[in-house]
TORTI-176669 format. One record per residue: residue in one letter; z, x, y of N, C-alpha, C in turn. Coordinates in steps of 0.1 Angstrom, whole numbers, padded with zeros to 4 digits, always signed. Example, Ala and Ser with C-alpha at 12.3 -4.5 7.8 and 13.67 -1.06 7.14 Angstrom:
BEGIN
A+0078+0132-0057+0078+0123-0045+0078+0132-0033;S+0071+0128-0022+0071+0137-0011+0079+0129+0000;
This chain:
BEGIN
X+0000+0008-0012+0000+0000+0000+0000+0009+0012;X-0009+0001+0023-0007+0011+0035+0010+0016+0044;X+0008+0025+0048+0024+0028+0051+0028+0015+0067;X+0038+0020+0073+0036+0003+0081+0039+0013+0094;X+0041+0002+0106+0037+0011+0115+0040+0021+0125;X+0045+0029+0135+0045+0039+0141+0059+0040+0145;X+0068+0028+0141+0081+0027+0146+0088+0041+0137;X+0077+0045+0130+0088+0052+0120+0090+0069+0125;X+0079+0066+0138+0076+0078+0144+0091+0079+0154;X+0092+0092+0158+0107+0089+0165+0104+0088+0173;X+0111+0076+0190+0108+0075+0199+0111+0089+0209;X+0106+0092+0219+0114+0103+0231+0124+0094+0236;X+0131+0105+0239+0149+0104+0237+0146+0092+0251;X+0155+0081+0250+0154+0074+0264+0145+0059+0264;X+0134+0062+0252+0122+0056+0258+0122+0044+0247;X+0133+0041+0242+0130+0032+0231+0144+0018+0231;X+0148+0022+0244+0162+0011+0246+0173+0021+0246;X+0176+0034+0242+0188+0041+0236+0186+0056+0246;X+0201+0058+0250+0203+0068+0260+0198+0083+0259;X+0191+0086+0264+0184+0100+0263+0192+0111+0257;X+0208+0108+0260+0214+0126+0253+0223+0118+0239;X+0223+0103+0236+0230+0100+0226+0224+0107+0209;X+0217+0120+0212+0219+0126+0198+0223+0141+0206;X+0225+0143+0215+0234+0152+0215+0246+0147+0212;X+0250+0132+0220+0267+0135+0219+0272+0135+0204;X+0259+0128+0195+0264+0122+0177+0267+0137+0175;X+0258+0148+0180+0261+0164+0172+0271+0166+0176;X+0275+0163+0190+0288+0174+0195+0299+0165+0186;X+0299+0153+0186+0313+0148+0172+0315+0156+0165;X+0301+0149+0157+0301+0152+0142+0313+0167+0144;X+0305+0178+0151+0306+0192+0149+0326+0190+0149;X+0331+0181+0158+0344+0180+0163+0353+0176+0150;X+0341+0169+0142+0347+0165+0133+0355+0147+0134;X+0348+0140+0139+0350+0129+0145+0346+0117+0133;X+0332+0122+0128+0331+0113+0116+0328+0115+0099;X+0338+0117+0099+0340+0125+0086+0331+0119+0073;X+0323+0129+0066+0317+0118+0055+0301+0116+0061;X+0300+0112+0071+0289+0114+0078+0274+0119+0071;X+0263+0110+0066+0252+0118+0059+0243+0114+0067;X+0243+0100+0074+0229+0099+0081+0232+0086+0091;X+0226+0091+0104+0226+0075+0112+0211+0073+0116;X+0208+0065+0113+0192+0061+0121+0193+0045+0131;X+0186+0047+0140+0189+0036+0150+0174+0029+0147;X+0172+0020+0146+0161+0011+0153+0163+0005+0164;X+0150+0001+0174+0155-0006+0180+0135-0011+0191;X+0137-0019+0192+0124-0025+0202+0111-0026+0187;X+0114-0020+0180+0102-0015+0164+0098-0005+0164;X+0110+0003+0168+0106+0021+0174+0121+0029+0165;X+0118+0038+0161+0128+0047+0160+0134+0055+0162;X+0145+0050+0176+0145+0055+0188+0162+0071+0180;X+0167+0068+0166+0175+0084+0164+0175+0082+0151;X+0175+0094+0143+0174+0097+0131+0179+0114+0128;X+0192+0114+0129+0202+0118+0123+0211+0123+0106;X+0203+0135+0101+0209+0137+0089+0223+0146+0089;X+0233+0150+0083+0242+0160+0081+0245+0162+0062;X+0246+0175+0060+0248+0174+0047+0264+0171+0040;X+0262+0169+0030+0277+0163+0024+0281+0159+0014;X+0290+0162+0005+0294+0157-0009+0287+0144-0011;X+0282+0143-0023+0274+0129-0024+0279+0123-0041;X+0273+0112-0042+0280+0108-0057+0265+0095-0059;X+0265+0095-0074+0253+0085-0078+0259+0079-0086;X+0266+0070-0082+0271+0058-0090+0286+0065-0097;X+0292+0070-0090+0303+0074-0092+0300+0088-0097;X+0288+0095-0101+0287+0111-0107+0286+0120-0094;X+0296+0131-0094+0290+0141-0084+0282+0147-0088;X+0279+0146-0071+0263+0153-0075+0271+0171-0060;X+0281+0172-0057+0280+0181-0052+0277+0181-0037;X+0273+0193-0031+0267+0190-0018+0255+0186-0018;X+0251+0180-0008+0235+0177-0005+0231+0179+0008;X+0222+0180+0010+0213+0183+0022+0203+0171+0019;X+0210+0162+0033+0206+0148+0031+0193+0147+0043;X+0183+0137+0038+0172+0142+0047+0170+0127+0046;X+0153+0124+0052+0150+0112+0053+0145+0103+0041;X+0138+0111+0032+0128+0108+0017+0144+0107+0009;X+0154+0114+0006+0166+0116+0002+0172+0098-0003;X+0171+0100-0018+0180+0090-0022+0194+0086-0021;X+0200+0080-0019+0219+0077-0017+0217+0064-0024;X+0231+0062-0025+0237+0050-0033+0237+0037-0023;X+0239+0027-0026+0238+0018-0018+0251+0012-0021;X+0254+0012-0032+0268+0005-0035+0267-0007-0032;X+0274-0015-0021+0276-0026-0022+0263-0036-0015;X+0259-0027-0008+0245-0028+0001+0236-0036-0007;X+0240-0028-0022+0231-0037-0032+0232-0053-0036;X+0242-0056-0032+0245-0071-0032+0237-0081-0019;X+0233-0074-0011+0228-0083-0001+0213-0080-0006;X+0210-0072-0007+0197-0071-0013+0192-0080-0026;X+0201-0083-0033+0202-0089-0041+0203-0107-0038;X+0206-0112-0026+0208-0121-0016+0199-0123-0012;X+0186-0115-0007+0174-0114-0005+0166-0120-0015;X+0168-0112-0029+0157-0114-0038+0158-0127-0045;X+0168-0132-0043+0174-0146-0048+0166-0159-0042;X+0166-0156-0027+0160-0164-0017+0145-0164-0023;X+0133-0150-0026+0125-0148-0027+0118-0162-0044;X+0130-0154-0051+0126-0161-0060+0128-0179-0063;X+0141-0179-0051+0138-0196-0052+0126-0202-0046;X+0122-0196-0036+0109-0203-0028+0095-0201-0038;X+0102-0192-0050+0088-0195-0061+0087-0203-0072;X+0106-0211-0067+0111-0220-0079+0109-0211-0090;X+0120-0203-0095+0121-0195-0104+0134-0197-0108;X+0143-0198-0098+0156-0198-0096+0162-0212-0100;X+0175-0220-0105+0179-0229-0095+0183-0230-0079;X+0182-0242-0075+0185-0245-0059+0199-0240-0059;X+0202-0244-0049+0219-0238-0045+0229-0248-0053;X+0222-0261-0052+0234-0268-0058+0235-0271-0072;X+0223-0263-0078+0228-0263-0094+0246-0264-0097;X+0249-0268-0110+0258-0262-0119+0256-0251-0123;X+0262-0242-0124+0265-0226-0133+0264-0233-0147;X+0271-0243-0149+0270-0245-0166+0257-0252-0172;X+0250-0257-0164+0238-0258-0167+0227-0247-0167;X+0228-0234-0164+0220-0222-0165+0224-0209-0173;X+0239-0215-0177+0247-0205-0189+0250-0210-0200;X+0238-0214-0209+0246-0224-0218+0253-0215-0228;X+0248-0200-0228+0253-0190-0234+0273-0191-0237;X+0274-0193-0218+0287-0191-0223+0298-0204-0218;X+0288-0218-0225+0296-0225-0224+0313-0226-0222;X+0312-0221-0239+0327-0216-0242+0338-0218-0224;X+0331-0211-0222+0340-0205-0210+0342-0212-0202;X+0330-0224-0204+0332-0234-0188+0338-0245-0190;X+0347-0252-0202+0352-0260-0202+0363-0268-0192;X+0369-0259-0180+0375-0261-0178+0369-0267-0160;X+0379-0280-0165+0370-0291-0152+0367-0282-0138;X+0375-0278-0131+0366-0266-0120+0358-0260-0123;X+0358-0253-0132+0348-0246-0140+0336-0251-0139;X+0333-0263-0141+0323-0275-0144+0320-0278-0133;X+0326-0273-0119+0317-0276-0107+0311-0264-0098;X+0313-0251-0101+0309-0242-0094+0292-0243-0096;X+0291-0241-0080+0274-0243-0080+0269-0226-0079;X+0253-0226-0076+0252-0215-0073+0254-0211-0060;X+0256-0224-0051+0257-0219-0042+0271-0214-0036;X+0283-0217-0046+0293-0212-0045+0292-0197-0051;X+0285-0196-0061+0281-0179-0062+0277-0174-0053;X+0268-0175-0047+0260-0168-0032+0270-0168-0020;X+0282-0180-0020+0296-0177-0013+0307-0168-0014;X+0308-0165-0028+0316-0161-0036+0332-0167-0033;X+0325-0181-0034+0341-0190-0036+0335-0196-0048;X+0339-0189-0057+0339-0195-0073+0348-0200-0077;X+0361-0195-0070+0377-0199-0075+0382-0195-0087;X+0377-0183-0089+0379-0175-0103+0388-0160-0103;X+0396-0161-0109+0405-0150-0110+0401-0137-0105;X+0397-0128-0100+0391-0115-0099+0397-0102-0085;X+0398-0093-0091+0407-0081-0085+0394-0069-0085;X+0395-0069-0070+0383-0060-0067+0384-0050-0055;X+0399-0055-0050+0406-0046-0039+0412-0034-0044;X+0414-0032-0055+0413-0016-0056+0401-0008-0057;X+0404+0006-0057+0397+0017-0058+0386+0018-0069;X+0373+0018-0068+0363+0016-0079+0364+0023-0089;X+0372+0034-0087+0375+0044-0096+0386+0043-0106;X+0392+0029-0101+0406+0023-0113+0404+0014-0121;X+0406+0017-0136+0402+0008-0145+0408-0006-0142;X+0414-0009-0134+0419-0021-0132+0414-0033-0128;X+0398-0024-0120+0389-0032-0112+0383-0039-0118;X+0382-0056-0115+0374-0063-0123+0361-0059-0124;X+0353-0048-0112+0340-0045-0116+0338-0037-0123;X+0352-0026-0128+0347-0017-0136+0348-0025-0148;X+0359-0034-0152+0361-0042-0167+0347-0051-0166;X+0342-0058-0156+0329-0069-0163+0315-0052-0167;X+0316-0040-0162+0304-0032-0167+0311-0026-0176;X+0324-0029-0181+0331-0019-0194+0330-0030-0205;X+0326-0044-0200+0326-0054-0214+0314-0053-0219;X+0313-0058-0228+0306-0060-0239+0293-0069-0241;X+0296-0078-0232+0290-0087-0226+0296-0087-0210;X+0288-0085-0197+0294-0089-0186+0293-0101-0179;X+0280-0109-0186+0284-0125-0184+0299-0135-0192;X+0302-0131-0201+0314-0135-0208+0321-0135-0199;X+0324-0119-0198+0334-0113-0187+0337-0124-0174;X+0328-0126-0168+0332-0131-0154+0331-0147-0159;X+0325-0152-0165+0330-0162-0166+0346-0169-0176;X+0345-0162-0180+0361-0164-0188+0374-0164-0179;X+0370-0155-0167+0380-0154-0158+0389-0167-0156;X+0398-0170-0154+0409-0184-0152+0401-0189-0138;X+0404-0198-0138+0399-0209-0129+0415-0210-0121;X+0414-0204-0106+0427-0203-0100+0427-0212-0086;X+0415-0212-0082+0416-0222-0070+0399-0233-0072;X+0401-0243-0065+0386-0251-0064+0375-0247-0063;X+0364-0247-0070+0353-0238-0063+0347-0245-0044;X+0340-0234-0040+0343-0239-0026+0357-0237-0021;X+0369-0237-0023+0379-0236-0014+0380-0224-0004;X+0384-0208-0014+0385-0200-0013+0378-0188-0012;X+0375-0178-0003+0368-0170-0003+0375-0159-0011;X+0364-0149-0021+0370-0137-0029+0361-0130-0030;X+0362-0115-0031+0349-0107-0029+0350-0103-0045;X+0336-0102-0048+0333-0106-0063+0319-0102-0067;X+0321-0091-0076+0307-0082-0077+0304-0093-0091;X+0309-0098-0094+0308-0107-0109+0295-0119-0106;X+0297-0124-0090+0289-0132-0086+0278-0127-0085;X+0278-0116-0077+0262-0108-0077+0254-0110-0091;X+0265-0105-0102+0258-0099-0113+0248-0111-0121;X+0260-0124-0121+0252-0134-0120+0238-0142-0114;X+0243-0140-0102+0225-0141-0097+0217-0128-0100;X+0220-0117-0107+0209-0108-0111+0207-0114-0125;X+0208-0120-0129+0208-0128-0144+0199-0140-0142;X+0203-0142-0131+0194-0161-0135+0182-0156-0125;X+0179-0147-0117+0165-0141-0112+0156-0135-0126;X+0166-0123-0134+0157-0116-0145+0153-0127-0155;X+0160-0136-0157+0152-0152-0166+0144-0159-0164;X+0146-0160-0148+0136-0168-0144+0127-0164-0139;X+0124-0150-0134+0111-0143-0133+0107-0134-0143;X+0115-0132-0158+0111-0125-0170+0105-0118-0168;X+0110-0110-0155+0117-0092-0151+0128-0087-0151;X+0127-0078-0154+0141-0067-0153+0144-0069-0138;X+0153-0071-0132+0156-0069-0118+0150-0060-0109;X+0151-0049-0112+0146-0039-0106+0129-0041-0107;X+0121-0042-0116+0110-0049-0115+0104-0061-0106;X+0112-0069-0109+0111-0078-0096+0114-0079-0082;X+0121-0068-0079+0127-0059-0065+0110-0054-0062;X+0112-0044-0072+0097-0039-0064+0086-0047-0064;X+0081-0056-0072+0069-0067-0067+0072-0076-0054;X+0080-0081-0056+0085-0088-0045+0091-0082-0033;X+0103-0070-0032+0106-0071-0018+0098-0052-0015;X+0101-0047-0024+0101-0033-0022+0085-0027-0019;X+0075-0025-0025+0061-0031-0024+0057-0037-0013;X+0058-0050-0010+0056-0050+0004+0061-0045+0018;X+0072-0039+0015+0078-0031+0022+0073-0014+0020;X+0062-0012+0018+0058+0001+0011+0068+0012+0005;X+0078+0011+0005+0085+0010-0008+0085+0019-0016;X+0080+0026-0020+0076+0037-0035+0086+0042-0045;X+0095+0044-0039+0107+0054-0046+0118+0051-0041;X+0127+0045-0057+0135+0036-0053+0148+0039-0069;X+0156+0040-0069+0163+0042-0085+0173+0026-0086;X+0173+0021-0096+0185+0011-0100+0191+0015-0110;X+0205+0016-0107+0213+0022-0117+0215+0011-0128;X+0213+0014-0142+0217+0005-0154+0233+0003-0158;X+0242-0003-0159+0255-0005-0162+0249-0003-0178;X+0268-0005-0184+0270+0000-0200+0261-0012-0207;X+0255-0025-0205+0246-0031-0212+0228-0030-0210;X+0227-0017-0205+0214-0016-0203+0204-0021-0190;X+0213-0029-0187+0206-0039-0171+0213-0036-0166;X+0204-0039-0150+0203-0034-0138+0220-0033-0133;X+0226-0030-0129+0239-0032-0122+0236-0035-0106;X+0240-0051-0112+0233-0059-0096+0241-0056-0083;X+0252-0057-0087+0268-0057-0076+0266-0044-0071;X+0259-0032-0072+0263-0021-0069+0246-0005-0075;X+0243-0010-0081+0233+0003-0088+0222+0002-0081;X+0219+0000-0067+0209+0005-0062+0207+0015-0051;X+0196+0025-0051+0195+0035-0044+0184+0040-0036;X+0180+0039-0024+0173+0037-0015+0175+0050-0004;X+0163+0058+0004+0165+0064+0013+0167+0058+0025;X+0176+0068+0030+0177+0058+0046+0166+0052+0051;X+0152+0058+0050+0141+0053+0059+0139+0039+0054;X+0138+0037+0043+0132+0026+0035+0144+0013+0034;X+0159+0020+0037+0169+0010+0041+0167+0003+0055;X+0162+0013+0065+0154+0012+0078+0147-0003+0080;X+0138-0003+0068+0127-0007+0068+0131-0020+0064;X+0139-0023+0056+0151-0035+0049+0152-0040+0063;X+0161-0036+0074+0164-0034+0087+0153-0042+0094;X+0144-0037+0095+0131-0041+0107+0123-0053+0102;X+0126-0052+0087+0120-0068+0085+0127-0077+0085;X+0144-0075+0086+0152-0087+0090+0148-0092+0102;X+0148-0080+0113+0148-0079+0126+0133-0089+0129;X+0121-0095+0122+0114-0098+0122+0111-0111+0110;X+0125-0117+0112+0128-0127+0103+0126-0130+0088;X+0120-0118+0080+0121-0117+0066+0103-0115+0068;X+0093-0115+0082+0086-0106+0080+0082-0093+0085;X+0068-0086+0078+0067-0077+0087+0051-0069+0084;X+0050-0068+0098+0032-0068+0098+0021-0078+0092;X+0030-0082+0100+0023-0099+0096+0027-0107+0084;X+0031-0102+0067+0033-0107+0060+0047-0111+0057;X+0051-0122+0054+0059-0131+0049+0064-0123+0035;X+0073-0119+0035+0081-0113+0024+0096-0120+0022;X+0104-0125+0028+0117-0134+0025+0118-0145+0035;X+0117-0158+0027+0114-0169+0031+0125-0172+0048;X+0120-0170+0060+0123-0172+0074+0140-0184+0065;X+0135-0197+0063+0147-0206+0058+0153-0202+0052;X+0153-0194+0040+0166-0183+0031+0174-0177+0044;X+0171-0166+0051+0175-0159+0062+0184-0171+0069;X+0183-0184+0073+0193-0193+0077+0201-0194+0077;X+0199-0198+0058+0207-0204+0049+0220-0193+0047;X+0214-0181+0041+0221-0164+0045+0229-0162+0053;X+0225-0166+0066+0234-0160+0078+0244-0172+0083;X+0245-0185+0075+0253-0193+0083+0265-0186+0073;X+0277-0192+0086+0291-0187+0082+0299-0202+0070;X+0299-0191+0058+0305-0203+0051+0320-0199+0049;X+0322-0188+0055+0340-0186+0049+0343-0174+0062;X+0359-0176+0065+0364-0167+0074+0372-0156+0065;X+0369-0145+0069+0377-0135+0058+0383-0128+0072;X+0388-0111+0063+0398-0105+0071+0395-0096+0085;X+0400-0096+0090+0394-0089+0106+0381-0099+0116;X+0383-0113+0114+0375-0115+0122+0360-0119+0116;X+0354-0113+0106+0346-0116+0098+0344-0128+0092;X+0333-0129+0088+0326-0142+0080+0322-0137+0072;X+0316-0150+0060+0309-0140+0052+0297-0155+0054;X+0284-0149+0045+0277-0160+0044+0269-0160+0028;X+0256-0160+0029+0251-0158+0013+0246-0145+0008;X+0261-0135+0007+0263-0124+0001+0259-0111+0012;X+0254-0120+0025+0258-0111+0039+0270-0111+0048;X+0276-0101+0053+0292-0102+0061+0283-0108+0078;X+0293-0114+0082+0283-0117+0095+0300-0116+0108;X+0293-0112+0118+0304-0109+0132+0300-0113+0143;X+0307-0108+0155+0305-0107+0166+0304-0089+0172;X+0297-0084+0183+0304-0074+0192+0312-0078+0196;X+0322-0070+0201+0339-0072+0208+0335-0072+0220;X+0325-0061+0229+0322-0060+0242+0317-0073+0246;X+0302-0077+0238+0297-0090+0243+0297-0098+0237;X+0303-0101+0225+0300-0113+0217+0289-0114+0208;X+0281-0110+0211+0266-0111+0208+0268-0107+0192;X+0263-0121+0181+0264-0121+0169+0253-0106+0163;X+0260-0103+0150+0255-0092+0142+0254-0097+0129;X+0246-0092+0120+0249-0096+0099+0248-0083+0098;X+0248-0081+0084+0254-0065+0078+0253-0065+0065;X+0251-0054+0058+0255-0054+0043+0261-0040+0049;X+0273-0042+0037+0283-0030+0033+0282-0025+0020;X+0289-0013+0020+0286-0006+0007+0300+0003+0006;X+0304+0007-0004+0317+0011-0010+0314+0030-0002;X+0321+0033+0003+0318+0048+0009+0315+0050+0025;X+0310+0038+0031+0305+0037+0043+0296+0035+0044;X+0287+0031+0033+0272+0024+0034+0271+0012+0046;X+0265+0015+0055+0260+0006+0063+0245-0002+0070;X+0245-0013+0072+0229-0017+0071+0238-0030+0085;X+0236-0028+0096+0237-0037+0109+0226-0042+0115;X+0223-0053+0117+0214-0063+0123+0216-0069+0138;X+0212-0065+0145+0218-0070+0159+0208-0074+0165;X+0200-0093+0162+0190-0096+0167+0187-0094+0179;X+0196-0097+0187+0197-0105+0202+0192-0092+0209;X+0194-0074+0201+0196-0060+0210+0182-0059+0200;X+0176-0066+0194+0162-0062+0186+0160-0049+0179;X+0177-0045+0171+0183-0034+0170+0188-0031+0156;X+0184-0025+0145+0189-0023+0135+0197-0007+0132;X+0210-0007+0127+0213+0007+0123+0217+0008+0111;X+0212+0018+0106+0215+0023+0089+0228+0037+0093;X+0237+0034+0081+0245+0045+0085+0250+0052+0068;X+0252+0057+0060+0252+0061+0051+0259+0077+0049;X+0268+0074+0045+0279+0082+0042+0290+0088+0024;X+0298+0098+0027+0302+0101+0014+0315+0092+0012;X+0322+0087+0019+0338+0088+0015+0340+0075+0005;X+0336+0077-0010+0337+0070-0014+0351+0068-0016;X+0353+0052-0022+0370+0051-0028+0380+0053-0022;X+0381+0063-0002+0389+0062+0000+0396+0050+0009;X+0406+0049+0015+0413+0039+0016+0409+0033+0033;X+0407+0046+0037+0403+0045+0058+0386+0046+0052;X+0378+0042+0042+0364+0046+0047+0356+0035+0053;X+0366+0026+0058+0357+0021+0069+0362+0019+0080;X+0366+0032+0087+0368+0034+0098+0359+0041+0106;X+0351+0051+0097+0347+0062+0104+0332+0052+0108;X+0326+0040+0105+0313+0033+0109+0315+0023+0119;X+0328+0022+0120+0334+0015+0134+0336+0024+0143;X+0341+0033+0143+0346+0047+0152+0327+0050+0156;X+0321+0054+0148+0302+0055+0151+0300+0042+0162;X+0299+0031+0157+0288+0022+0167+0300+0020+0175;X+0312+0021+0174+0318+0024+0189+0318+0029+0197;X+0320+0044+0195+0320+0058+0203+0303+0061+0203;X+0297+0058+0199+0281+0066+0197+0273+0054+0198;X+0270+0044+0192+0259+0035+0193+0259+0027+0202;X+0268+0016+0202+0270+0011+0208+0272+0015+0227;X+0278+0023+0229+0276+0032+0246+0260+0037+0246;X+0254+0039+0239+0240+0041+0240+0231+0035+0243;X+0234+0025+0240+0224+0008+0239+0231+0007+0256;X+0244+0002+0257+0248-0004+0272+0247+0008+0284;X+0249+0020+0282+0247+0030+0295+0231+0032+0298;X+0219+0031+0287+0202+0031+0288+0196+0024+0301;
């Protein structure tokens, strides 16, 4: 496919909405040591690529070190959790090919596998579109460290079956009530996409979103049953996360073509639950405000400081991609960034 267009070229410093010396000041931090972890920031912004920013740094591929790296722009990283909104994307794609059920399916009507599990009357009402909320109302512990067996994401990729797994979970609140962050949900809609488009996930990633997005080179990590690990196994270079970026910014298209249905994107970004700090979540995207102006944002996060920010209204996308996995402040240092550095960039221009 042809490559897409010139935004990927870097703008001159100033000339693209973003303040002429804001890659000197990201160097003089970094150097200070201000954001620790630090592998890459790239700005979008007007359909220009007005900073593009690498530093090298301990890196990990799905939990394996890999050592130091010398992080560049072609440069694969983990996406971690990132992979879940992407996965939000491809969901939308394949309902508008009716591949999928609609949002208000039953779960127990597209798992007859694990009936067993769904006998129990709440059980019996979670829709899909309570999965795409992740208010399932199902037992699950995902606030610890990815690295503790205790995590229900490492136990549903340590079972045997990881559909069993999350569905067996106890039924602890209504579905719809409660919001819970829940890689179990993802995994699920990567299950009823690979059935209903009789592709491997990753296969259908790249026909559908990756591919038109010129796309080329791209890794999905397999969990212990051989498929794709939806919640978390995908890996993308910054540029091409960029590119994720500029077709949001362009309502799911780009260069004319229609790649994630404009009404998914809606449906996606309305706020169906209040979570912690201020946040919302919507259909498997976190959604905010700026503090300065208000002016709404969406986002996909990722375990380490994986960041993917959407800020229609500034016609502004930032990718930010970092090492600190598992620790307990690693999302501080991408708020400390588009506060101290992006954000003053955009308003002093």
């Amino acid at each position: 496919m042809p490559d897409l267009p010139v935004f990927w070229q870097e703008a001159a410093p100033g000339t693209a909405g973003i303040a002429a010396d804001v890659g000197r000041r990201l160097e003089a931090a970094t150097a200070r040591g201000e954001f620790p972890g630090l592998h890459a920031l790239l700005i979008l912004r007007h359909g220009r690529l007005a900073l593009e920013r690498y530093f090298p740094g301990r890196d990990q591929c799905w939990g394996r070190d890999l050592g130091l790296v010398q992080h560049g722009p072609a440069m694969l990283h983990d996406m971690r959790s990132i992979t879940k909104s992407i996965v939000g994307l491809l969901y939308g794609i394949a309902l508008d090919r009716n591949l999928v059920p609609p949002v208000g399916a039953r779960i127990r009507d597209h798992f007859p596998t694990q009936a067993i599990h769904l006998a129990d009357e709440r059980k019996r009402s979670i829709t899909v579109g309570h999965v795409l909320s992740m208010r399932m109302g199902l037992a699950w512990h995902e606030d610890t460290r990815y690295d503790n067996p205790a995590n229900s994401e490492n136990q549903m990729e340590a079972a045997a079956n990881r559909y069993d797994f999350i569905l067996s979970r106890p039924a602890v609140e209504k579905p719809g009530s409660q919001w819970l962050y829940c890689g179990g949900a993802t995994a699920l809609l990567g299950d009823l996409i690979e059935r209903g488009s009789g592709q491997p996930l990753a296969e259908f990633a790249r026909a559908c979103l990756f591919d038109p997005l010129s796309i080329d080179r791209f890794d999905w990590v397999n969990g212990n049953d051989g498929r794709a690990a939806a919640s978390s196994g995908l890996r993308l270079s910054p540029r091409d996360l960029a590119r994720v970026g500029q077709m949001l910014l362009a309502r799911g298209a780009l260069s004319g073509h229609r790649i994630v249905p404009a009404r998914w994107l809606d449906l996606s970004l309305r706020p169906r639950s209040y979570v912690d700090g201020g946040l919302r979540y919507g259909y498997h995207w976190w959604l905010g405000k700026l503090a300065a102006s208000g002016k709404p944002w969406y986002a996909a996060y990722g375990n380490g400081g994986q960041r993917l920010i959407v800020i229609p209204s500034l016609n502004m996308a930032v990718v930010i991609l970092a090492g600190n996995y598992n620790a307990a402040d690693q999302w501080k240092m991408p708020v400390r960034l588009m506060n101290l550095v992006v954000m003053p960039a955009v308003e002093t221009c």
